[in-house]
C-alpha positions as CSV (number, residue, x, y, z in Angstrom):
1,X,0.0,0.0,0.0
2,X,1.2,3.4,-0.9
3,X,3.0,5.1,1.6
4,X,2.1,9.1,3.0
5,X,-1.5,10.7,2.6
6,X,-2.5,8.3,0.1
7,X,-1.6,5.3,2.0
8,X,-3.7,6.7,5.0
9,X,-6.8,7.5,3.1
10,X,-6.7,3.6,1.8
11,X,-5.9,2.4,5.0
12,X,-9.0,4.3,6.3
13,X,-11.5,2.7,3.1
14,X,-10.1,-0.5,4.0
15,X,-10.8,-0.4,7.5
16,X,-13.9,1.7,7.3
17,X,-15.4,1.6,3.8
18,X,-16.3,3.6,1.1
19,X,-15.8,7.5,2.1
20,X,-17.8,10.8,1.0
21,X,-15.5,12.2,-1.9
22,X,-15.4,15.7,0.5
23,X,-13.6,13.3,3.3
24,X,-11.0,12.0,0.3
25,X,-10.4,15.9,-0.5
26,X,-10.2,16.7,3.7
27,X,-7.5,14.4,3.7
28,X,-5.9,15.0,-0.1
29,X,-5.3,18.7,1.2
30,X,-5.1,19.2,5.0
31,X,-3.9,15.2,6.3
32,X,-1.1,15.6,8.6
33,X,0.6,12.2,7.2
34,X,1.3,14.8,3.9
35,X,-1.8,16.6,2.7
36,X,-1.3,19.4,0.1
37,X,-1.8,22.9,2.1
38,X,-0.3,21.1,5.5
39,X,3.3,19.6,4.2
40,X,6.2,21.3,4.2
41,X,7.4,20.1,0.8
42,X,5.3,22.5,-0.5
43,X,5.9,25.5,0.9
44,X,7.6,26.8,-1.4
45,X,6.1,25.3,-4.6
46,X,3.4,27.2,-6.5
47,X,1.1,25.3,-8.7
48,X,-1.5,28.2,-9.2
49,X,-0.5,32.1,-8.1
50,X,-2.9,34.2,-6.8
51,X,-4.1,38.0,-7.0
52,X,-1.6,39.5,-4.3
53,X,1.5,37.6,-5.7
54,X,0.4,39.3,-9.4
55,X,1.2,43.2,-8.4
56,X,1.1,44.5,-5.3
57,X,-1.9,46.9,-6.2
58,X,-4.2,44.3,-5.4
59,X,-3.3,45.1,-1.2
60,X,-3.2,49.0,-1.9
61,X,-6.5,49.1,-3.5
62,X,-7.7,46.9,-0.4
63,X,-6.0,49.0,1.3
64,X,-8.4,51.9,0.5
65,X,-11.5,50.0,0.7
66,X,-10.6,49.0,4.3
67,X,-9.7,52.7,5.2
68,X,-12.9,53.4,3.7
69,X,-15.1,50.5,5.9
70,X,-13.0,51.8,9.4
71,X,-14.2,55.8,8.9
72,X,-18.0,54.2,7.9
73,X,-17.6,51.8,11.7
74,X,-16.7,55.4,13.2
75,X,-13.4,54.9,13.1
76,X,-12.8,52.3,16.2
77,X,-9.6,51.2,17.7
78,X,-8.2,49.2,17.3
79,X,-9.6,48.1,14.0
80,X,-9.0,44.4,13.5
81,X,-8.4,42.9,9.9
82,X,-8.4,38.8,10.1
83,X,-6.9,37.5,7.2
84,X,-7.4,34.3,6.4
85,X,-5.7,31.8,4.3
86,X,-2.5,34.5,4.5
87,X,0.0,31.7,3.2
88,X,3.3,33.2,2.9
89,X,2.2,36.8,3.9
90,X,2.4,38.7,0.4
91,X,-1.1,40.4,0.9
92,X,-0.2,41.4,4.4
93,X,2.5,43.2,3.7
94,X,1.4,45.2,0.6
95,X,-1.8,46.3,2.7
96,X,0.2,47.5,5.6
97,X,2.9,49.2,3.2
98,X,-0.1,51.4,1.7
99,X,-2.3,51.6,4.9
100,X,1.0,53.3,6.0
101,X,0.9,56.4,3.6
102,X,-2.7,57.2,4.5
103,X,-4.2,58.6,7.3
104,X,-2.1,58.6,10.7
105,X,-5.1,58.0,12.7
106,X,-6.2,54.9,10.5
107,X,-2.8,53.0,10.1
108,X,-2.2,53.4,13.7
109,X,-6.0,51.6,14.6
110,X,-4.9,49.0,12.4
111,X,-4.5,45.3,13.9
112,X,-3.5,43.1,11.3
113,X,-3.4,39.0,11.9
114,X,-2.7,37.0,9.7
115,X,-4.0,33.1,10.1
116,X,-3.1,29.8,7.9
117,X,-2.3,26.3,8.8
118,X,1.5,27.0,8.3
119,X,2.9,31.0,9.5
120,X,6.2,31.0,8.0
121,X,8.5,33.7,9.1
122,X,8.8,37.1,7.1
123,X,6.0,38.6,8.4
124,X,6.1,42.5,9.5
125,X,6.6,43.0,13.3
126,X,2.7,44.8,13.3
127,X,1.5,41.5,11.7
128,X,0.6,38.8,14.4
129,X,0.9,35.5,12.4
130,X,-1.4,32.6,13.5
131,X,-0.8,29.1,13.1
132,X,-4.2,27.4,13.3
133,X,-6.9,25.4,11.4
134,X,-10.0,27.5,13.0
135,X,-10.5,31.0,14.0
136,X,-9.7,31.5,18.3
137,X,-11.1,35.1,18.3
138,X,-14.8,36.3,19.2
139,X,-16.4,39.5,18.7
140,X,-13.5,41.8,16.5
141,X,-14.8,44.9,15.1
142,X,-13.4,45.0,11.7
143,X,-12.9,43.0,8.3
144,X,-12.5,38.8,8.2
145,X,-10.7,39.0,4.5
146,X,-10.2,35.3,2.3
147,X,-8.5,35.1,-0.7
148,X,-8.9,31.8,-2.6
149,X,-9.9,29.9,0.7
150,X,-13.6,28.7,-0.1
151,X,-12.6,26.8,-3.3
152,X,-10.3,24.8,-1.3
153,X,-12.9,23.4,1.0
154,X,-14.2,20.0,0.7
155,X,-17.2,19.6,-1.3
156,X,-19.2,16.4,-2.0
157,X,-20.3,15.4,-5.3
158,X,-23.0,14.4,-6.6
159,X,-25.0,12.4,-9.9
160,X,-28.6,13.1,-10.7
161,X,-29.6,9.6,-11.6
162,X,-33.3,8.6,-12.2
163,X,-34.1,11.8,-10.6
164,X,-32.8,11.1,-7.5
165,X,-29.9,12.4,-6.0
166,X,-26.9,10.1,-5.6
167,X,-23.8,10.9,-3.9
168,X,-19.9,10.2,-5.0
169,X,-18.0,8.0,-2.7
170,X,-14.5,6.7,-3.1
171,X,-13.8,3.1,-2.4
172,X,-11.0,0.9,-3.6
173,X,-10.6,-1.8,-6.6
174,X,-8.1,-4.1,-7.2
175,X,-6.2,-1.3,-4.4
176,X,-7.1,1.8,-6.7
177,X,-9.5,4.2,-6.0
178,X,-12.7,4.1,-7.4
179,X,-15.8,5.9,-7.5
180,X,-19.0,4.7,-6.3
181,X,-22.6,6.0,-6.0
182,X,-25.1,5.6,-2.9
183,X,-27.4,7.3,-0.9
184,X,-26.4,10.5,-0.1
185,X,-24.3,10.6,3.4
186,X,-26.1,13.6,5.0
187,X,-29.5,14.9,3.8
188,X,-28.0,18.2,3.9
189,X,-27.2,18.0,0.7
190,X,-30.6,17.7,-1.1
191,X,-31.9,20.3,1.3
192,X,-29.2,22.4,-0.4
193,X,-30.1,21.5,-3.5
194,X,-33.7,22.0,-3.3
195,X,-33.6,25.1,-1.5
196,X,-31.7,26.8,-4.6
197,X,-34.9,26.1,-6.9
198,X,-33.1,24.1,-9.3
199,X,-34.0,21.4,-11.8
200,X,-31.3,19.3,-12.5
201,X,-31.7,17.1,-15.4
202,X,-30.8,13.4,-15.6
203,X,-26.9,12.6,-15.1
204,X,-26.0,16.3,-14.0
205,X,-22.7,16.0,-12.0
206,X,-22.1,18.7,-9.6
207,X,-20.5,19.6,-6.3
208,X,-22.0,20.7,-2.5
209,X,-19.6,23.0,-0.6
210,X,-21.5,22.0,3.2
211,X,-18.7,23.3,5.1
212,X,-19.7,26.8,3.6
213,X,-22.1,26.7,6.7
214,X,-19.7,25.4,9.3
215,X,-17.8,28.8,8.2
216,X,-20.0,31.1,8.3
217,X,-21.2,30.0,11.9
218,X,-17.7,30.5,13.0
219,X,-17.7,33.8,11.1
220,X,-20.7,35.1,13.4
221,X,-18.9,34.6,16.4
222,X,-16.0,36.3,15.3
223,X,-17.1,39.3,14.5
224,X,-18.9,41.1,16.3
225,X,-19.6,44.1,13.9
226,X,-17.7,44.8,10.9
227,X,-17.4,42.9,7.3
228,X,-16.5,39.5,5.7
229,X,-14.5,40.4,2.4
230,X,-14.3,37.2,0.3
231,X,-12.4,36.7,-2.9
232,X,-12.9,33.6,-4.8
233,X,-13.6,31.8,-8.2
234,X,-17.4,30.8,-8.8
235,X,-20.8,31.6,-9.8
236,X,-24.4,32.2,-8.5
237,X,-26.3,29.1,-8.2
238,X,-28.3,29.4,-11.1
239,X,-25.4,29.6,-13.2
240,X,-23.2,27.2,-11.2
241,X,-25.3,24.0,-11.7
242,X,-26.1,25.5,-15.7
243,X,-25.7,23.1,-18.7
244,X,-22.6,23.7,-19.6
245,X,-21.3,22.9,-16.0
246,X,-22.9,19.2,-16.0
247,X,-20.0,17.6,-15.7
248,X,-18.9,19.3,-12.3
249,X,-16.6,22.0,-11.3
250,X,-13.2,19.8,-9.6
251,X,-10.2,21.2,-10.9
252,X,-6.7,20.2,-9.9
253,X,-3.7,22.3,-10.5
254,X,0.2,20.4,-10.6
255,X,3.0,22.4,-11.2
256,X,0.7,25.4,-13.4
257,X,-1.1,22.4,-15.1
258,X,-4.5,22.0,-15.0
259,X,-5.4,18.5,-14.1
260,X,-8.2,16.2,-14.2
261,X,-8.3,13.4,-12.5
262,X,-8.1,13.9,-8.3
263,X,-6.8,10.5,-7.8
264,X,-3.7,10.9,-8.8
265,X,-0.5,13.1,-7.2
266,X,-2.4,12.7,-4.0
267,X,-0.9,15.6,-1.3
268,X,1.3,16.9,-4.6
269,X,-1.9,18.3,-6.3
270,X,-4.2,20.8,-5.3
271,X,-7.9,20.3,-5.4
272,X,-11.0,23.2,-6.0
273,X,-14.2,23.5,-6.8
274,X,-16.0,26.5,-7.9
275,X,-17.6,28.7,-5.2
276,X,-21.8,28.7,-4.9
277,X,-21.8,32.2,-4.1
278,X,-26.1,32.0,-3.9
279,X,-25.4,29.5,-1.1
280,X,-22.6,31.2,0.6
281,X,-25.0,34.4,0.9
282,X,-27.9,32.6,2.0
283,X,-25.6,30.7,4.5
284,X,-23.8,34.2,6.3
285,X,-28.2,35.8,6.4
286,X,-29.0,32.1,8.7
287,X,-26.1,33.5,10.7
288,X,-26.6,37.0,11.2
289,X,-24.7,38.3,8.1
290,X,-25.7,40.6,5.3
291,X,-25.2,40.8,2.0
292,X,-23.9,44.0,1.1
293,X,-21.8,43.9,-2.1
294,X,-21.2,41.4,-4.5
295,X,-19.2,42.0,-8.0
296,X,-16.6,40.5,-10.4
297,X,-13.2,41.6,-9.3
298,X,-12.6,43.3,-12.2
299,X,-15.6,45.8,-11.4
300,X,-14.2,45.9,-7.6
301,X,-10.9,47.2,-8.5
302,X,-12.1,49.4,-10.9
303,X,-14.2,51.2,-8.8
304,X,-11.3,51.5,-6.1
305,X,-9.3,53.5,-8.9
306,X,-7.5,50.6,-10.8
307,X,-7.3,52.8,-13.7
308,X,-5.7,55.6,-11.8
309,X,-2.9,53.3,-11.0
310,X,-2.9,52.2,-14.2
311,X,-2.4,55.7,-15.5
312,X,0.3,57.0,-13.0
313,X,2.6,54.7,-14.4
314,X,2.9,56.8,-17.3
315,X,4.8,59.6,-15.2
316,X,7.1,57.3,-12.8
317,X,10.8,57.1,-13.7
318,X,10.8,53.8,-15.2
319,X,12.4,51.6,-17.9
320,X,10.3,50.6,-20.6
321,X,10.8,47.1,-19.4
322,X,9.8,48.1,-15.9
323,X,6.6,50.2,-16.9
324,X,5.5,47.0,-19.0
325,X,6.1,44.6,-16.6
326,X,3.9,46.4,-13.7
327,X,1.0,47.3,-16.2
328,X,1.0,43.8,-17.1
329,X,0.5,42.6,-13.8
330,X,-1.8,45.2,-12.8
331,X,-3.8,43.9,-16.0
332,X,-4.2,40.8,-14.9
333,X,-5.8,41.4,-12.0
334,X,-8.9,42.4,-14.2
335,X,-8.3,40.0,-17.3
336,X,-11.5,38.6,-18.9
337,X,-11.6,35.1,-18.6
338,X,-9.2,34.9,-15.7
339,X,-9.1,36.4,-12.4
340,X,-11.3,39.8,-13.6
341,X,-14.0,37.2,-13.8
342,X,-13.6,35.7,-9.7
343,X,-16.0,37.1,-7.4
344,X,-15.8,39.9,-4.4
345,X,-18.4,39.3,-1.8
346,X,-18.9,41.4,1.1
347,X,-21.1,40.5,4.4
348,X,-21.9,43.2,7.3
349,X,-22.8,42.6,10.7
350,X,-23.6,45.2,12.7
351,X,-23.5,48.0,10.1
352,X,-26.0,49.6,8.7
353,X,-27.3,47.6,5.4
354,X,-27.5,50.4,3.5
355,X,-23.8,50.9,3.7
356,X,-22.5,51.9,0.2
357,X,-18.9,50.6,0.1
358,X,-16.4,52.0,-2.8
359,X,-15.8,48.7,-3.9
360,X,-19.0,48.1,-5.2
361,X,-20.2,51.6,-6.2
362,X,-19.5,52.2,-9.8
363,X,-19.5,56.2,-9.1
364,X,-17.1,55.7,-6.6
365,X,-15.0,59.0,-6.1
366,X,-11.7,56.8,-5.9
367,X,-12.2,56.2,-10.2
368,X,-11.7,59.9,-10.3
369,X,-8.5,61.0,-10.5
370,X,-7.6,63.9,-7.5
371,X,-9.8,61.3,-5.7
372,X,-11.9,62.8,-2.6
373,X,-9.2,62.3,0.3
374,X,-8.3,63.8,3.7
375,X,-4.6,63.7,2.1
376,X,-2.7,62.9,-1.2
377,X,-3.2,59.1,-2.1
378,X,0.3,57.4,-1.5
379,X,2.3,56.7,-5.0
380,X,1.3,53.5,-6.5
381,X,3.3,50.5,-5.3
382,X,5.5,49.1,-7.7
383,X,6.3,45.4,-7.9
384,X,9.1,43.7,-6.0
385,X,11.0,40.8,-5.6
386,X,8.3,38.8,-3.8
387,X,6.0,39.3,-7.0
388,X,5.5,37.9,-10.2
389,X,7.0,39.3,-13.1
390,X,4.6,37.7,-15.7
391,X,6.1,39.9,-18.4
392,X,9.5,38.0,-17.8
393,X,7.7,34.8,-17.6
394,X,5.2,35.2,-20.8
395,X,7.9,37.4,-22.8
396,X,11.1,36.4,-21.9
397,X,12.6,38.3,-24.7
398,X,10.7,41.6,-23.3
399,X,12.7,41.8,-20.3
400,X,15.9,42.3,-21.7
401,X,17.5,45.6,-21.6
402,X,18.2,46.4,-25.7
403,X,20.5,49.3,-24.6
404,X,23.2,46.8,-22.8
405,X,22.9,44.8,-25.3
406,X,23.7,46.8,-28.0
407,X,27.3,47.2,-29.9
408,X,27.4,50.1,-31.5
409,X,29.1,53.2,-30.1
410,X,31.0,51.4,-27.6
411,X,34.3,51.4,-27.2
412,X,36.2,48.5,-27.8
């Protein structure tokens, strides 16, 4: 029998049976014997990257929206933000670079802890890094802020067959995995289902993200008033569990590849599913949270003056090579198709519902440029060493500099 996380989840269907396909995820990601996000071989692998590692505009545009959310909560202190799923830190630091060329009285309200099953060290001495798989805190005023965290969470699969609902479980054949169908495990899951108003038609495939609702009962016993700022790839149920999704939304990622088949590379693969944003709503108002914003990241950046940033490049003393590298990544924050299209969901408690964030107000004075501020908005961040440089990586030619290259006029 294999040895590691795979050997432990066949050890566990031999011993036990058949398990839900959302245990065989649990384990393929978060096992101690060597699940994906909970090794140490990975680290410092990246088989997917992520907004914040892409330019570091991402945290100062956040950065705004959060200064924005603390003068609308009356400006407490200190003012909590929880990040969630922080990894190696990247977003942390980019916020609390920004936060610290913007009102005094704000950055110095600011509490920022960071939380992820592995805090590694590079963090800034005013970030508290927090090693833990739940959330120890109760009733922060502030902002809980994810980042690609839902998708990762188990989900459990399912088959419309006959019109009934079947679940996936893994088993073992001949000592491979195997899928099997059955009764569903909990009937959570067609309450889910049936509560969204769909009709499914024979031999959809689809997933159930249940421990949505384990999270967002946490969630309302952390905060105590403030917002939950969620950043994710998915869809509202009614376009989630469409036609051309029938075949289910499991994705795994190896190395930049996209990859099929979950069964294989088991703790060297990631594993996600797309994010029922319908359900995730519904989910935070059972638990005292409001729905207060909800748009494509693309529009949220926007509206927080992504253009500005965009444009101030134009007057920075830059190579060419430099200039195109940071509008590139700046770009691809917002590209079609990519992560312009993941979702930005924002959930009050304790605030007023009317509350009209910048984020999601497409007249939002930050578009304009001299944007309404009580001082001069700090100078855009440019990227560094801990970011990307997807012009390098696409382009490789691009990033050469011509003028060092180039013979003539140079003494021999």
């Amino acid at each position: 029998m294999a040895d590691g996380v795979e050997g432990h989840i066949k050890k566990l269907i031999v011993e036990r049976g058949k398990i839900t396909f959302a245990r065989f995820m649990e384990m393929a990601l978060f096992s101690p014997y060597g699940g994906y996000y909970t090794s140490s071989e990975h680290l410092n692998e990246k088989d997917y990257y992520t907004a914040p590692v892409a330019h570091p505009a991402f945290g100062a545009l956040l950065a705004l929206q959060l200064e924005q959310l603390w003068e609308l909560m009356g400006s407490p202190t200190p003012f909590y933000v929880l990040e969630v799923g922080a990894g190696g830190g990247v977003l942390s630091r980019d916020i609390l670079a920004y936060s610290s060329g913007l009102p005094r009285a704000f950055s110095n309200a600011l509490e920022y802890i960071a939380v992820d099953y592995d805090a590694p060290p590079g963090y800034l001495k005013n970030v508290q890094p927090i090693k833990a798989s739940g959330l120890p805190f109760r009733d922060m005023a502030g902002c809980v802020l994810s980042n690609e965290l839902i998708d990762a969470f188990p989900v459990h699969r399912f088959v419309i067959q006959n019109g009934r609902i079947n679940e996936v479980y893994v088993a073992l054949e001949r000592g491979e995995f195997a899928e099997v169908l059955d009764e569903p495990s909990t009937p959570r899951l067609e309450q889910r289902l049936s509560g969204l108003g769909l009709d499914l038609p024979e031999g959809f495939q689809g997933e159930v993200n249940l421990a949505m609702d384990d999270w967002m009962e946490e969630l309302s016993h952390v905060l105590k008033r403030g917002l939950v700022l969620t950043f994710d790839y998915g869809h509202t149920a009614q376009t989630l569990y469409a036609p051309e999704r029938s075949r289910g939304t499991v994705r795994c990622y190896y190395r930049h590849v996209l990859e099929g088949n979950p069964y294989r590379r088991i703790g060297r693969q990631d594993i996600t599913a797309h994010v029922d944003f319908s359900s995730l709503m519904r989910s935070g108002e059972q638990h005292g949270l409001t729905s207060v914003g909800f748009a494509t990241q693309r529009e949220f950046l926007q509206n927080l003056g992504l253009s500005r940033f965009l444009d101030s490049l134009g007057g920075r003393e830059l190579t060419q090579k430099e200039r195109d590298a940071n509008r590139m990544g700046m770009l691809e924050l917002v590209k079609a198709g990519e992560m312009g299209d993941f979702k930005v969901l924002s959930q009050a408690k304790g605030l007023d519902q009317a509350i009209k964030l910048f984020g999601f107000d497409p007249d939002s004075p930050l578009k304009q440029v001299g944007a309404s501020h009580e001082l001069p908005l700090p100078q855009v961040p440019l990227l560094s060493t801990e970011h990307l440089d997807l012009m390098a990586g696409r382009y490789p030619h691009l990033s050469w500099e011509w003028e060092d290259m180039w013979p003539f006029g140079k003494e021999e």
